[in-house]
N, C-alpha and C positions, 0 to 999 in steps of 0.2 A: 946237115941240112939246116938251111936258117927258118926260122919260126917265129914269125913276126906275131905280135899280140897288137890287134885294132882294139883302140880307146873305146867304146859305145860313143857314140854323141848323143850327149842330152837329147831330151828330145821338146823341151820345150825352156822360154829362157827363166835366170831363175823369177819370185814372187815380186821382190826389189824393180829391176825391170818394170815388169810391166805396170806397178803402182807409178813409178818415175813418167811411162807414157800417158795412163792416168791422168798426172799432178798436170803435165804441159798442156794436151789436147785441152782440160779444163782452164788452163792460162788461155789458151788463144780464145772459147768458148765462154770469157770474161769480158773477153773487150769487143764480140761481137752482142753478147745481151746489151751493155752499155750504153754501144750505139743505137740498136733498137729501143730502148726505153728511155733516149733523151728525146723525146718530141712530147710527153705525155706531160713533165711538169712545166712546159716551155708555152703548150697550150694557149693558154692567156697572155702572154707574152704577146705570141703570133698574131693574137686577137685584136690587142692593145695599141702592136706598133705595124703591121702590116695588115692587117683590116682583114685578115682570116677568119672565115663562117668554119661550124663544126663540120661543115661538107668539108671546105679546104684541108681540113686537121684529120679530119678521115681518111683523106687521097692519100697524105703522106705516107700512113701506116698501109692502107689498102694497096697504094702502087708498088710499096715493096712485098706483097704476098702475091701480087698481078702475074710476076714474069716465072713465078715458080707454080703455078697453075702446071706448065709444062718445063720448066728448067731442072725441077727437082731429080725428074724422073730421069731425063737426060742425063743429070747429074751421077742418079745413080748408078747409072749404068758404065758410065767414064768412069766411077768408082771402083767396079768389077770389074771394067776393062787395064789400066793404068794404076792402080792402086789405092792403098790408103792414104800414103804420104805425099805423093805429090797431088793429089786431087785435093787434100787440105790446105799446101801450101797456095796450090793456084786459087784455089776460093777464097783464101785470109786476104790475098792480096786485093782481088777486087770488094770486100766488104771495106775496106782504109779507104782505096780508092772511091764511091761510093759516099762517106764518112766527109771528104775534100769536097766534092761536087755540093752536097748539102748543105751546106757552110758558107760557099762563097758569097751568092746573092739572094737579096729579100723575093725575090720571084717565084710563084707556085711554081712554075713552068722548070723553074731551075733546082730546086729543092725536090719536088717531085722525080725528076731525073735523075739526082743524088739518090735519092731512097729506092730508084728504081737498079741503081748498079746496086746497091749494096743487100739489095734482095738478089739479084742473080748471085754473089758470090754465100750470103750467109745463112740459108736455107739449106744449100748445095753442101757447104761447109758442115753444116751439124749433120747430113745424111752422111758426111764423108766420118766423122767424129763417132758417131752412134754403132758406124760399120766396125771400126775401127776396135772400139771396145769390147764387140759380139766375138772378132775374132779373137781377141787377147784373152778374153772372159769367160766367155761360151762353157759351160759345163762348172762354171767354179760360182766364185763371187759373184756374178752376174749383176742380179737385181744391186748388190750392195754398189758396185762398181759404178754403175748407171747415175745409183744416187748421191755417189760424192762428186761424179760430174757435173747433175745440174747444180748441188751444193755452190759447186765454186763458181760454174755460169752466170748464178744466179744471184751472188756474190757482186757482177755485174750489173745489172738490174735491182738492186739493193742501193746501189751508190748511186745509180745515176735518179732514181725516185726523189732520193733524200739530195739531190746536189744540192736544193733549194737552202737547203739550213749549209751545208759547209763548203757553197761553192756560192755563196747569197749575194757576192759583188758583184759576179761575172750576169746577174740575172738583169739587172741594168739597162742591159741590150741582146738583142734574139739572137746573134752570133756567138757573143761569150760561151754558153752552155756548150753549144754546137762546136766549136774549136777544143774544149776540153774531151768531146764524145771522139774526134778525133785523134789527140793524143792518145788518149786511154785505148782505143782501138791499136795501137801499133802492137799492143799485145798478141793481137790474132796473127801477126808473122813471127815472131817473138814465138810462141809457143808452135806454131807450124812447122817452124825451122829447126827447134830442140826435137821434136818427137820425129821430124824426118832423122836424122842424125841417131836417134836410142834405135825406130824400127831397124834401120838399116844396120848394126851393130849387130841387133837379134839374128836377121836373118843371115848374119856374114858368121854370125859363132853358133848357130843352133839348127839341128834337125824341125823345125816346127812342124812336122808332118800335114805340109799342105798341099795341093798340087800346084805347079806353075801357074798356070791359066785358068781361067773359069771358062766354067762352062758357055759355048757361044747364047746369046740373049735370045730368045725367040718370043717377038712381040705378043705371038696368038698363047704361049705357056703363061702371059700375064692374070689368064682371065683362070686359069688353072690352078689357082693361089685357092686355099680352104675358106672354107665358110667360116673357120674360127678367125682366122687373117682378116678375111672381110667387117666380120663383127667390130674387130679391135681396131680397125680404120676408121670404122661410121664413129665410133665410143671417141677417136681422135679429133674428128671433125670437129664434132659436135662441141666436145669439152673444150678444147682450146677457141673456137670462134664465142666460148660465151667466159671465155677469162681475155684473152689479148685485146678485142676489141673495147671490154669494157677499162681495161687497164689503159686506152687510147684516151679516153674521155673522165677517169676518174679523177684524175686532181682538180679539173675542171667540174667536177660534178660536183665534188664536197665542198668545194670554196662557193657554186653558184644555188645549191639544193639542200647543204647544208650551214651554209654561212661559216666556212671554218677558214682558216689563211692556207697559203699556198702552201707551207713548210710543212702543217697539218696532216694539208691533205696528202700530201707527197709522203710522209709517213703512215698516213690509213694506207695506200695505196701497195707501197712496200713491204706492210705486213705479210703480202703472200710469197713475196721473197724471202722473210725473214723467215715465217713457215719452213717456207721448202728446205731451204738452207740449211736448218736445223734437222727436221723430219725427213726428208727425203732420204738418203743415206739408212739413214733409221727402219724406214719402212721398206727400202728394197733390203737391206737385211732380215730383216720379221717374213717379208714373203719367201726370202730365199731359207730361210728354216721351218716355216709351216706349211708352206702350198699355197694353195686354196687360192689363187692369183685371180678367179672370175669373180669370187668373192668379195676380195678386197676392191675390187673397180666399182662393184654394188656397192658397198658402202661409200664410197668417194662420191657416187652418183650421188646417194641418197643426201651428200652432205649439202650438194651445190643445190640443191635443189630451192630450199626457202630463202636466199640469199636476196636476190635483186629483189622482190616484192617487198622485202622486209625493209631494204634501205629504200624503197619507193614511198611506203604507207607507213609503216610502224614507227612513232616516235619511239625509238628504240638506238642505247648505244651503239654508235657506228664499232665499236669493237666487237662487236658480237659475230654478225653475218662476216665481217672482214677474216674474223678469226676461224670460221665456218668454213670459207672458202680456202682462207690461209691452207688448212688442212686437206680438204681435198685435193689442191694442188699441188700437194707434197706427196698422197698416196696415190694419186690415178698416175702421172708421171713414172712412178717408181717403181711401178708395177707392170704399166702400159707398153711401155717400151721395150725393157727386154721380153717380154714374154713372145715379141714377134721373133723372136731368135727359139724358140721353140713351136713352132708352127711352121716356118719356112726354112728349105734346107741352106744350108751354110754357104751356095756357091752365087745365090740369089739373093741373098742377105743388102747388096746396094742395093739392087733395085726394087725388093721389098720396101723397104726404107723409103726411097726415093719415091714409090709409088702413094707410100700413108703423108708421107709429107707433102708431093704434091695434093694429094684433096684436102688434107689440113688446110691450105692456102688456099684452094678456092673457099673456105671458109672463113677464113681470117680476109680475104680480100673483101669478097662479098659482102661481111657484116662490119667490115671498116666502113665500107663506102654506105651502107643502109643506116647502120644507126648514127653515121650525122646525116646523113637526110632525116632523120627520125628526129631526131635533138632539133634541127633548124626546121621542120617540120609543126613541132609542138608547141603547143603555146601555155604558160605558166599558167599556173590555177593551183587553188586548194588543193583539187583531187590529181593532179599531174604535177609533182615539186619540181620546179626550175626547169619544166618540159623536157623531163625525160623518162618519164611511165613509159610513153610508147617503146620506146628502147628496151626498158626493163622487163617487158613483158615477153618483148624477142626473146630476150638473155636468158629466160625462165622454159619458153617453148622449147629452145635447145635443152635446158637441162632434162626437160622428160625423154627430148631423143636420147639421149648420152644414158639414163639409167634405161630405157625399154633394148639398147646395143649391149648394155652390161648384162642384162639379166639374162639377153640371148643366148649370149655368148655363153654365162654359168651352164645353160639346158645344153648344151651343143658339145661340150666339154665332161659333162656329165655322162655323156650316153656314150657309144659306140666310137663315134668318130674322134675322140678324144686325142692330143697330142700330149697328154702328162702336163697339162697349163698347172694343174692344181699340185702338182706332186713336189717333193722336198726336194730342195737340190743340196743345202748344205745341214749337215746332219749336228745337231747339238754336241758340245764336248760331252755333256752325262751321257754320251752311248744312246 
């Protein structure tokens, strides 16, 4: 009688792997921050040679959060439906594309259009990225995982802040910048294209114990998502409409409310990338061996809180509140995001996503388009620097929403209803 012996197949692939999908998905999510944060030191630029009000410099950044109001969500759901990999590669493409339309001519009308593709593909894209990692992650490194992603994203947005000093030729004329955010964007296919290629390997040599299909989407199950989900969506809103938008207007604010030069300001501005970059990684490890994940959002809260008043009023080191924010930015991120991977179950996981980033952007659109009406609004004075108190007053009313969602969220998480937010997921080597 023959008696054959079956091999076990792994059942997941090995650590290697999935740090390699990791390292790529954060290549492409390089060159899609990039292009989102060259419009911020070009500002003045726009201003100088194309006669752009801070309404016009608003539209740029608000028209690309406009079409993921609803694309995200969609987004996420093609995600659940069709996968990780090719739903990345199709979004990378249209964020370059997007990057080209931007570029070509001095026209709102045309530039706004560019930012309006490259919002449908790069919103889309990070829900597809974030899914992506939940599955690879899910139960292990998580939090860490998350934060060596934004690390290298943000890595992105670190260089296109500072292009002013090592890109200071191409500033000459409003295109240069923009043609370089371009190149640097071809990264986003570039890394789509490696990580379609490693997932597809995994699943060609490994059991990864998942089912084929997800579960079919039923729109009315959206509204059946937990009150902890809910909380950590308004905590997203809130936090990012009072960092992105003010990161629209910040180089321009320090060169016109603080007298500082472009290159400067463009470095104040950056510090919350150098922040993250460093801390973030840091602190989704720290929560992924203590817990306490409601925790950690309250203190993030608490951090952002005196920031805008203080660069509004306080003759005070612009390093200070930058470095303030710097920080929060690194822990609410790091924390924020995977924690939706324990609240919501695994087969929902796009359209979880797809759902917190679509209201994300109705905030980042809304307070793009408000606070340059607020900026072109205000008029300088003593008590309003370079007219933009009103703005900074917005940026601070958000911060009290973002800590009263954090602290909810702690009560909600504490009691009954609890999904284990606060609980260890990686266990110290001292046992």
């Amino acid at each position: 009688m023959n008696v054959q012996t079956a091999t076990p197949a792994r059942l997941e692939p090995p650590a290697t792997m999935r740090w390699l999908m990791l390292f790529f998905v954060s290549v492409a999510m390089f060159g899609n921050y990039y292009i989102y944060d060259s419009i911020s030191p070009l500002a003045d630029v726009l201003k100088n040679q194309l006669g752009f009000a801070d309404a016009d410099i608003g539209t740029l950044n608000g028209i690309y959060s406009l079409p993921n109001v609803v694309m995200v969500l969609i987004g996420g759901i093609i995600i659940d439906r069709i996968g990780t990999r090719k739903s990345i590669l199709i979004f990378s493409v249209l964020c370059v594309l997007g990057a080209v339309i931007t570029t070509l001519e001095g026209s709102l009308w045309t530039m706004a259009s560019g930012r309006l593709v490259f919002g449908l593909g790069a919103e889309s894209m990070i829900v597809a990225i974030t899914t992506a990692l939940a599955k690879w992650f899910r139960g292990k490194e998580l939090s860490f995982a998350f934060g060596l992603n934004l690390t290298l994203a943000r890595l992105g947005s670190f260089a296109a802040l500072n292009s002013p000093t090592w890109a200071r030729d191409f500033y000459s004329h409003w295109q240069g910048p923009l043609w370089i955010a371009t190149v640097i964007g071809l990264s986003c296919i570039v890394g789509a294209v490696i990580y379609w290629m490693l997932e597809a390997q995994a699943e060609r040599n490994y059991a990864l114990g998942q089912s084929d299909e997800p579960d079919k989407i039923i729109f009315r199950d959206i509204l059946k998502f937990s009150t902890s989900y809910w909380l950590i969506v308004g905590l997203c809103a809130t936090f990012y409409s009072a960092i992105f938008p003010f990161q629209t207007f910040a180089v321009k604010f320090f060169i016109e409310a603080h007298g500082t030069t472009r290159e400067m300001g463009g470095f104040l501005s950056s510090m919350l990338t150098l922040f993250a970059m460093i801390c973030t990684p840091l602190f989704g490890l720290f929560a992924d061996r203590i817990g306490k994940r409601s925790h950690l959002m309250i203190l993030g809260s608490l951090l952002l809180l005196p920031v805008y008043l203080v660069m509004a009023y306080l003759p005070i080191n612009l390093w200070v509140p930058m470095s303030l924010m710097g920080i929060a930015f690194s822990l609410i991120p790091a924390v924020m995001w995977p924690s939706v991977a324990y609240v919501v179950e695994e087969s929902r996981l796009g359209t979880a996503y797809g759902l917190m980033t679509m209201l994300q952007n109705v905030g980042l659109s809304g307070f793009n388009f408000m606070i340059g009406w607020a900026n072109d609004f205000s008029q300088a004075g003593p008590d309003n620097p370079g007219g933009y108190a009103l703005g900074m007053w917005l940026f601070s009313i958000l911060g009290f929403l973002g800590l009263f969602f954090a602290i909810q969220l702690n009560r909600v998480e504490a009691g009954p209803k609890s999904h284990g937010l606060d609980t260890i997921t990686v266990k110290s080597s001292r046992g």
